[in-house]
N, C-alpha and C positions, 0 to 999 in steps of 0.2 A: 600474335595480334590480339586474342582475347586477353591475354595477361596483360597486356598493355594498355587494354581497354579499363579493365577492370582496375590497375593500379591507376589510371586516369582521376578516375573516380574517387578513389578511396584520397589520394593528395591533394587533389583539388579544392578552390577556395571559393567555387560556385555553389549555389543553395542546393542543387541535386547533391552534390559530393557532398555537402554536411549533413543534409538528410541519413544521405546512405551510411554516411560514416555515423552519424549519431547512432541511428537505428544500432548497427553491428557493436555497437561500444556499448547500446544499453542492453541489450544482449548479453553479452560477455560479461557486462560489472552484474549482470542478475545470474547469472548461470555459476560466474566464482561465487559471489554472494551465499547465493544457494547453495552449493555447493560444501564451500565453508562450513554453513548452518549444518546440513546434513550431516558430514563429518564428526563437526563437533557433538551433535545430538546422538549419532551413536555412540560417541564415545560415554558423553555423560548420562544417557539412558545407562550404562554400567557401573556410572560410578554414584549416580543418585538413585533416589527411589521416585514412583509416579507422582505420587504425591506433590514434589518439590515444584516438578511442572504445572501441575493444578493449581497452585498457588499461586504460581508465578503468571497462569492466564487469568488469573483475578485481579493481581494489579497491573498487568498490564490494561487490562481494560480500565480502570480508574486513572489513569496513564494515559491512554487515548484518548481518553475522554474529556481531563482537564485540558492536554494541548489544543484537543478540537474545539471545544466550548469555548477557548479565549482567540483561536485562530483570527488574526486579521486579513489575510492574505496580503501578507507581505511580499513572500517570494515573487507569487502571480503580478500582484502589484508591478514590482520591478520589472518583471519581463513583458509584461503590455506595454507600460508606460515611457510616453514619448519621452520622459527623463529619465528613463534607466540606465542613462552611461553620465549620469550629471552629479558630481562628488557631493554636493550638499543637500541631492533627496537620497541620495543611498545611506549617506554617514546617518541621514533622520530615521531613516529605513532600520539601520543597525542600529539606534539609542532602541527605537520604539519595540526592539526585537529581545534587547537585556531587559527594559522594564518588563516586559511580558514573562520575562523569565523567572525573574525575580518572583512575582506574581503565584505563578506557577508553584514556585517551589514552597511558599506561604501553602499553597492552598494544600501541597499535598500532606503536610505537617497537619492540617486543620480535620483532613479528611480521615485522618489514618486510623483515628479510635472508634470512627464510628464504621469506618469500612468494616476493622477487626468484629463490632459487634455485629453487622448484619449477616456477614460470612460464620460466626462462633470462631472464627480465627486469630488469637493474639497475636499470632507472628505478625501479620496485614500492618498492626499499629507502627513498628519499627520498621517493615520491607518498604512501606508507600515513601516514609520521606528519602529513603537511599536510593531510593530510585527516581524519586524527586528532582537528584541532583545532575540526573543527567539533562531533565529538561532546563536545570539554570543552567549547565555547561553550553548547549546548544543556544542560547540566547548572544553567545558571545562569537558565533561563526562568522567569517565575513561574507560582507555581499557579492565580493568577487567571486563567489560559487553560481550566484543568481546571475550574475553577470556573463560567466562562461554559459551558461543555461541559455539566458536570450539570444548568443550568437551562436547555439549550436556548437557549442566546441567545448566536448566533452570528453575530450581526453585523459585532461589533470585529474578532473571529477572523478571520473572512474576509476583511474591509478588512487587516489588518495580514498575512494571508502574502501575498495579490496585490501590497501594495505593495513587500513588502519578498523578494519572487521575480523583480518587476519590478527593483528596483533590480541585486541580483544576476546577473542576465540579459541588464542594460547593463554590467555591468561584467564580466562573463565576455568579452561580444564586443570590448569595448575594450583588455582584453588580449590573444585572439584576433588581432586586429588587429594589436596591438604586438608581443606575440612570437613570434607562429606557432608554440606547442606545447602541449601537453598542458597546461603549467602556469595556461595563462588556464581551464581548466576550477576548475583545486584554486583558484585565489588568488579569482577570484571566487565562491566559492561560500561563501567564509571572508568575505568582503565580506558577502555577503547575510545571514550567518548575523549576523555582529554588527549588524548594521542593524536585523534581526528581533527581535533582545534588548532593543537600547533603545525599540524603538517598543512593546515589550510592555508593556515596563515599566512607560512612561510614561503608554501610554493605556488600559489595563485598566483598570475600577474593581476593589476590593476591597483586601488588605491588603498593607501593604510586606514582603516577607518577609524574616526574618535567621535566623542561626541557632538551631539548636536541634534536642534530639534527647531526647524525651519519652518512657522507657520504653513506655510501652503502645501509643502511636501507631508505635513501633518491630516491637513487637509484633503489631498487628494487620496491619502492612502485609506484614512478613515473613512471618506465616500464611497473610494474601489470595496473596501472590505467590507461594510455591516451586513453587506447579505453574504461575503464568505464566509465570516463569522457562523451568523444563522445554518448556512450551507453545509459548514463543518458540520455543527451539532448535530445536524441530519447524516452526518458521512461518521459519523463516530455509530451514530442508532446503527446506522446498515451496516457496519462492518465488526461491530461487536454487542450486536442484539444478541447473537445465539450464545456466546461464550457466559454470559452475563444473566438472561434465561437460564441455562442449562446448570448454570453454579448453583441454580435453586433447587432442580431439579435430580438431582447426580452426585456422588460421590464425588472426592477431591480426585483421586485413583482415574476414576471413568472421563471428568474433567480432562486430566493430565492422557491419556489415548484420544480424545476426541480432538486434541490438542493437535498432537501430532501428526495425523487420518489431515487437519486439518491445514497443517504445516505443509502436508507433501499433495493435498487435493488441490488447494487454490494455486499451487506454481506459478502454471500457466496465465491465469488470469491476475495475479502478480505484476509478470511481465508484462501483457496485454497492457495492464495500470501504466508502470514506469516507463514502458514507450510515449503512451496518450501524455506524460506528464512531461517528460524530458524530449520528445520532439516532437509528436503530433501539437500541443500547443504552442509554443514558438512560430511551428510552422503553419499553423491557421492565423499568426499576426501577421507575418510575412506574405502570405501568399491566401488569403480569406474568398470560399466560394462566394460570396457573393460578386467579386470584383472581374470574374468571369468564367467562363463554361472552359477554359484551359486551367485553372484554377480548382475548380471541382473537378473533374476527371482527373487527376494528379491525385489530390487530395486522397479522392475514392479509393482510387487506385491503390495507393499506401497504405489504405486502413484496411485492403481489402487482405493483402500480402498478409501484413501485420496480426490480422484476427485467425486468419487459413491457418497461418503457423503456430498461435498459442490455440488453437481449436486441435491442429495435430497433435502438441503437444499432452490436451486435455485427455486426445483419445487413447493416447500410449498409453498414460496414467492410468485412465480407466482400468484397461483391459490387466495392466500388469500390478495396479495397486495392490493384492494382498499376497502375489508373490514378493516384490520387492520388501514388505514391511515383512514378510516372515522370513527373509533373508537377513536384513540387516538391521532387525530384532529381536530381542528373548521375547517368548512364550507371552511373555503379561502383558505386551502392547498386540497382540496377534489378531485384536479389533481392530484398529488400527486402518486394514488392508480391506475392511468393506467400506469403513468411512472416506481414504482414497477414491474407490472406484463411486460412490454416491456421490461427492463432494464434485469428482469431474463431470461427471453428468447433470449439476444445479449449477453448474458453475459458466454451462452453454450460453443463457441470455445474459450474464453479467460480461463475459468474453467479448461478446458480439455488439454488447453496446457500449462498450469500454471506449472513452475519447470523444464521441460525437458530441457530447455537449461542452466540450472547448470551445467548440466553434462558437456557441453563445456568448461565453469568458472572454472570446479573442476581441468580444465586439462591445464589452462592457457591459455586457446585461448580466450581470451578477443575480438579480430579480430573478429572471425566468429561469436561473442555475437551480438556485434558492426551491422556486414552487414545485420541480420537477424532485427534485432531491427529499423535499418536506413529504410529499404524498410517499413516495416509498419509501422511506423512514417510517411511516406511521400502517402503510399497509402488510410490511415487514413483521413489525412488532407483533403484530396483531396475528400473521398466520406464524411466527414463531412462538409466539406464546400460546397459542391451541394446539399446533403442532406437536409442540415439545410434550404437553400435557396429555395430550390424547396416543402420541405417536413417540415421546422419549425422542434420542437423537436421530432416529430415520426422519421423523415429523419436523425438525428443528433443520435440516441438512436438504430435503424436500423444498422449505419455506424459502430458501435462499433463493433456490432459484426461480420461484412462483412469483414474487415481490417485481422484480424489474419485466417479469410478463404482464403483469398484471396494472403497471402503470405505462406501460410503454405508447398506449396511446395519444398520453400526454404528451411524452416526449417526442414523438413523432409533430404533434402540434406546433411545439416551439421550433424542432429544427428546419422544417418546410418553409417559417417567417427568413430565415436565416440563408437556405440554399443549403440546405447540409444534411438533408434526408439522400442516402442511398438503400431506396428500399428493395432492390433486387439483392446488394450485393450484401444487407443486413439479415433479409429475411429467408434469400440462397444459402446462406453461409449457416444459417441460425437451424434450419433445418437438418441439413446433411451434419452437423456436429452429434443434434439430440438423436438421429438415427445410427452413428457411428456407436456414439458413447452410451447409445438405450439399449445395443447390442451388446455391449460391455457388461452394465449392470444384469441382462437377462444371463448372459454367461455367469455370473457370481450372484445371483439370485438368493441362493442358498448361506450364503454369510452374510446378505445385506439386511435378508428378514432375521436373520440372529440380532438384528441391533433394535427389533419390536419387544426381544423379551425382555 
């Protein structure tokens, strides 16, 4: 009877079944995902030196930062808008998506000498534009990916990045292998990313896209976006403030550990991300508290599930962070395992507040995304950049998670306009994490103040 229940659910073509079934699918494409990642980073933590990864988190932030700085919010665009299933705003959708790319890949060429000078890194000058080229490959994806997205049916999705991350993943360590440098990072990740494109292409249902550029669909999207745009710019500050800090602060070596500490700290909150993105917003267009108190309870309900469980996750990490990195690596990343268990403990209020402001997204107020986003962006910077300098990487890892404390009153402001504050199940949840995971860090106290000297 429960099996029957439960497989009810999981086949069903009702918004609970896509829910549930989204949720468990974004799960699974993050948990292979990771996975993957993991694997292969052991593997190439042996076949490269730390260094190669230092490097490689310097352009990637140059990286993140161009795609965020020109983001239009396209995707989002598609899946709010009452013409997301309409062929000739998606084909404007996909022209406005290649120009962007093209863009992009201009600007990384333009960036690359001077990155090199402010790092003293030559390599910087060649690594930025090859890795440039994956942002022009991704300007050519279809929108039939956004379009499975808005209806919750993320099956194809999921089967097509595990396959084509897998693929990538072999072929990064196969040149790893062959050449012993930094480049088996960029060449196979350009491997993966075209592999990604034709398999989209080929196996999404929905329309062929070609060109076209439809005044109003111009129009609309550039209205939805200017504050994503802006929004971005702020979500690039927050998410690779400390990488970009700390490159000034730190050896490339110490870089390339903090990297890692970092890789396996944020997981959880990862996930927490790719849920709020792939079906908690969808499902705030669908089903928006404000349109009633069955509507909210649902809602709540979900984000509450959803936070509980990348909050357990956070706390596993904690506790086993610096066993697991001195398991499944040599001696020289064995930092590593107190940046883990710090990283899960800053990482409690960015967990907890992960998603609630779709709700604002789902209703077009891109404005209030924008203001919420800009003050922690800038109160970020500021206790990462004192942080880092008074405190090195415990200061910088600290900072992370002070920044969404520290502006949250804001954000509770704009959700309350919206119907979208659950402050039991935000500041319940928010509690018992930091006391789980503050148990953690008091257990490995002793390797996390190793990271003051």
């Amino acid at each position: 009877m429960i099996f029957q229940r439960i497989k009810k659910i999981f086949e069903g073509e009702n918004l609970k079944a896509r829910t549930v079934r989204g949720t468990f699918l974004t799960i699974i494409s993050f948990g292979g995902a990771n996975g993957l990642r993991l694997a292969s980073n052991l593997i190439l933590t042996r076949l490269l030196f730390p260094e190669a990864f230092g490097l490689m988190a310097i352009v990637q932030v140059f990286m993140a930062g161009l795609e965020m700085f020109s983001d239009l919010g396209i995707k989002d665009c598609v899946i709010r808008s009452t013409r997301g299933d309409d062929e000739i705003f998606l084909n404007t959708a996909w022209t406005m998506q290649i120009l962007r790319g093209c863009v992009l890949w201009l600007m990384a060429w333009a960036l690359a000498s001077p990155a090199a000078a402010i790092y003293n890194e030559p390599m910087l000058a060649q690594l930025l534009p090859a890795v440039g080229l994956n942002v022009f490959l991704a300007g050519f994806m279809t929108t039939n990916l956004f379009t499975e997205i808005r209806r919750l049916r993320l099956g194809r999705i999921v089967s097509i990045d595990l396959t084509s991350q897998f693929v990538g993943l072999c072929a990064i360590i196969a040149f790893a292998w062959w050449l012993q440098s930094v480049w088996a990072l960029v060449i196979g990740a350009i491997f993966g990313s075209i592999f990604k494109l034709f398999l989209a292409h080929w196996t999404l249902p929905g329309i062929r896209n070609r060109l076209c550029l439809e005044r109003s669909s111009v129009r609309e999207i550039f209205s939805f976006g200017k504050f994503i745009f802006l929004s971005t710019i702020t979500a690039f500050v927050i998410n690779q403030s400390d990488k970009a800090i700390l490159g000034g602060f730190i050896s490339l070596a110490a870089l390339g550990i903090y990297n890692i500490g970092f890789f396996l700290g944020t997981a959880p909150y990862v996930l927490a991300r790719a849920v709020a993105n792939s079906v908690v917003f969808p499902l705030y267009r669908m089903r928006h508290p404000l349109e009633s108190d069955e509507n909210r309870r649902k809602i709540f309900q979900m984000r509450r599930l959803s936070i509980l469980g990348a909050l357990s996750a956070a706390a596993l990490l904690a506790f086993s962070g610096p066993w697991l990195v001195a398991s499944l690596y040599d001696p020289r990343y064995a930092q590593a395992g107190a940046v883990v268990t710090l990283i899960a403990f800053a990482s409690v209020p960015m967990i907890t507040f992960e998603g609630n402001l779709r709700a604002i997204m789902a209703r077009g107020d891109t404005r209030s995304f924008f203001i919420v986003q800009f003050w922690m962006a800038l109160v970020q910077v500021v206790l990462v950049y004192f942080g880092t300098q008074q405190f090195g990487i415990f200061g910088a890892i600290l900072s992370l998670g002070l920044a969404p404390l520290a502006t949250y009153p804001l954000r509770v402001r704009v959700l309350i306009r919206y119907g979208s504050w659950d402050a039991l199940g935000e500041l319940g949840l928010m509690a018992l994490g930091f006391i789980v995971c503050g148990w953690a860090s008091f257990v490995h106290r002793d390797l996390i103040l190793a990271l003051l000297d």
